[in-house]
N, C-alpha and C positions, 0 to 999 in steps of 0.2 A: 243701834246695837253694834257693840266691835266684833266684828268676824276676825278667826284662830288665822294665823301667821304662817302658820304649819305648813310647809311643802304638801301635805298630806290631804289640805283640805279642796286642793285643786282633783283629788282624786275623788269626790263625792261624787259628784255628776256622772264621770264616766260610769263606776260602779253601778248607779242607779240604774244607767242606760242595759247594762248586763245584764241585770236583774228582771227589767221591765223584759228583755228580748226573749230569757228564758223562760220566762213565763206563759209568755204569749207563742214561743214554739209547744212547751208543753202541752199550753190549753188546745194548740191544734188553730188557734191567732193565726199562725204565721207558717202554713205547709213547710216540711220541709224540702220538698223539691225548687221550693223558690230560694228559702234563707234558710240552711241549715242554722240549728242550735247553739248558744255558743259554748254545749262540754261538746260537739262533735266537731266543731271549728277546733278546738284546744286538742282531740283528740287527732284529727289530721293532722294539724301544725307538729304533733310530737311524730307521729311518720315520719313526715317531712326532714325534720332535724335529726331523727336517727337514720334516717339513709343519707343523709347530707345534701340534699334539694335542693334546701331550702339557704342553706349556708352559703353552695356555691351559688345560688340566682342572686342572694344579697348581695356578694360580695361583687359581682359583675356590675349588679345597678348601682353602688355605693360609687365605684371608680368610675364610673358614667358622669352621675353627680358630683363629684367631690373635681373632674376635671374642667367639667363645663361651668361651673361655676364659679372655680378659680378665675377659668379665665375671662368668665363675665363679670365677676366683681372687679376684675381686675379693670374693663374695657366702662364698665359702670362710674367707678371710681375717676378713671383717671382722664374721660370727657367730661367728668361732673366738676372738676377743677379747671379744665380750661373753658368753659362757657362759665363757670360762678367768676372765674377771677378776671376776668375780659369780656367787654362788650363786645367784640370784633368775633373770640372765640364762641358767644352765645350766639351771633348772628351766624356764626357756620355750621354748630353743633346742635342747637337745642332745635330748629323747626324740623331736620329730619326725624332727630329720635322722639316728635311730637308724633309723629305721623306713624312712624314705626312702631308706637304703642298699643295703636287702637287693632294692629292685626291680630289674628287668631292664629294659634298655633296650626291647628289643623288646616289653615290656609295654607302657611309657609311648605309643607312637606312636599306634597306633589314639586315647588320649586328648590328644594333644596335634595330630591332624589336627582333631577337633571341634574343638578350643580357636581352634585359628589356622590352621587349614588349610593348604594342601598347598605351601605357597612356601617363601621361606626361615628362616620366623620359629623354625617349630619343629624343624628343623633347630640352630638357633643356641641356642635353650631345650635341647635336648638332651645338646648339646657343651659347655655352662653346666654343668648338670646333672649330667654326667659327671666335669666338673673339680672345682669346687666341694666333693663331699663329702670325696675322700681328703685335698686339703689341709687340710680343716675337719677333720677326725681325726687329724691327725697336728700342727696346730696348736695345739688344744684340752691335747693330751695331753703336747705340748712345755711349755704355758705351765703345768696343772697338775703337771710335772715336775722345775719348776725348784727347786733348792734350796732349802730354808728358812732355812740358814747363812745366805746370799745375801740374804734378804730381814732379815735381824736387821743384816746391816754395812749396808742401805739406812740402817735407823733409828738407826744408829750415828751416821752419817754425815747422817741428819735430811734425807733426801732426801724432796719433796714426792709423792703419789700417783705425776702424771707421771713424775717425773725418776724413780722407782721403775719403773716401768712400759720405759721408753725406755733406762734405764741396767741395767736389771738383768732384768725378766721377759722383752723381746722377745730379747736377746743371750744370754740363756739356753735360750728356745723353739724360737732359730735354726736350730741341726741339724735337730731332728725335724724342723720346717718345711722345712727342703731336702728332705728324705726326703719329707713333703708333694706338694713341687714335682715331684718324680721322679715320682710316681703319680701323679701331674694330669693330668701332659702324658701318659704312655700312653696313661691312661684316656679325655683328651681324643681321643687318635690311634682308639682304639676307638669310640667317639662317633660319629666324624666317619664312621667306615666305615659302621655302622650307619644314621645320618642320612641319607647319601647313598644308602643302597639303596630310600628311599621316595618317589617320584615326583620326583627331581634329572634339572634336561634338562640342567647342566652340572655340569664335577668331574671326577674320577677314580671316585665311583661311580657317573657318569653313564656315565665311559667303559668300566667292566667291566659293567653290564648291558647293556650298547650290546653288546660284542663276545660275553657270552654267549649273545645270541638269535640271532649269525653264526656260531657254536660257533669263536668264535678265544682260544682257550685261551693262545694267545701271549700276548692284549690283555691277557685278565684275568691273568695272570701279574706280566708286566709293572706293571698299575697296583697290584699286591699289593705287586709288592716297594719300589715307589716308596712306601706307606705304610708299611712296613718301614723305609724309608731314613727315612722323617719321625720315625719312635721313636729311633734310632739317633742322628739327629743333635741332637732335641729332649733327649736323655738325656745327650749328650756335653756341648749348654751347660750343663746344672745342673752337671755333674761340674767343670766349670770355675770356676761360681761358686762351688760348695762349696769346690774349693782355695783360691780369692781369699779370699771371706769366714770360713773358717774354718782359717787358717791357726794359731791358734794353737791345734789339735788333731791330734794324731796319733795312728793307732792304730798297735797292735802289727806291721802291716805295713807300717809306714812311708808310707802315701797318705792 
């Protein structure tokens, strides 16, 4: 059977999931001192936005996000070119950020409050940190994946190192590296949850330990699913560049 194309049909599920929640707070399923409803989650969240809460915590967590991940895409990116394009730089680069992978965020903090203490640096090193490796591994494994056909029509064709590099290894590594970009931005979304749970007086996880010590289960709900909303729509734009920039692939299901 062909399933609908529809931007729209990606919203089924979620729906359903709303549906099934309200139901089950209704039937008295789901107490509300544990998981408020979600018309009382909708009815917080419009509080929230008409005193401006909720605007100013996003907007705190957004530039949190949006710098720590510049500059771990950036630090992802541009180790993942010198270990794919040199044996020498793989032999420098790739076994520590093997090792640096398997760490847990919540390990890193207590060393990174020594480091730079409790404001917003380590915070930003974190959400760096978090971005950084997946694109570094799916970059790495793009550039060493690219054809060798591919590189024999470079020399064919007497293309210089660069023009080899710019013409053939980055437009070859491209995919994987969106698939990169997709696990960045999560990871960076997890990050940022995490970051904000250690001493942040502003944010959205400034605002869910705020409402947990008032036990308002609504707050912290509410700014969950507003970091939900960030994966969602951080995930939608790759999806968009990936059709842009990779249009001249299709797979078996036609997207």
């Amino acid at each position: 059977m062909r399933l609908p194309r529809a931007p729209w049909a990606r919203l089924v599920s979620p729906v359903l999931i709303l549906v099934a929640w309200q139901l089950c707070s209704v039937t008295g399923v789901l107490p509300e001192r544990l998981l408020p409803s979600p018309s009382t989650v909708v009815s917080t969240a419009g509080d929230l936005l008409r005193d401006g809460t909720l605007q100013s915590a996003l907007e705190v967590s957004l530039q949190r996000a949006a710098i720590g991940f510049a500059v771990g895409g950036a630090l992802g990116i541009g180790l993942a070119l010198v270990a794919g394009l040199s044996r020498v730089g793989e032999f420098l680069v790739d076994p520590p950020l093997q090792m640096l992978r398997t760490l847990p965020f919540y390990g890193l903090i207590p060393l990174l409050i020594l480091w730079f203490g409790i404001g917003e640096l380590p915070k930003i090193v974190l959400i760096s940190f978090g971005a950084a490796i997946p694109l570094y591994l799916n970059t790495f494994a793009g550039i060493r994946g690219v054809d060798v056909k591919l590189a024999e029509v470079a020399r064919v064709q007497q293309l210089s190192r660069l023009g080899t590099i710019a013409h053939i290894v980055l437009p070859g590594a491209l995919p994987q590296a969106l698939v990169g970009l997709r696990q960045s931005l999560g990871i960076a979304v997890l990050a940022l949850i995490v970051a904000e749970q250690v001493n942040a007086d502003a944010g959205l996880g400034y605002l869910i330990n705020n409402a947990r010590e008032f036990l308002r289960t609504d707050i912290v709900v509410v700014g969950l699913l507003v970091y939900s909303a960030l994966g969602l729509v951080t995930d939608a734009a790759v999806r968009i560049v990936e059709r842009r920039a990779l249009v001249w692939r299709r797979n078996y299901l036609g997207n």
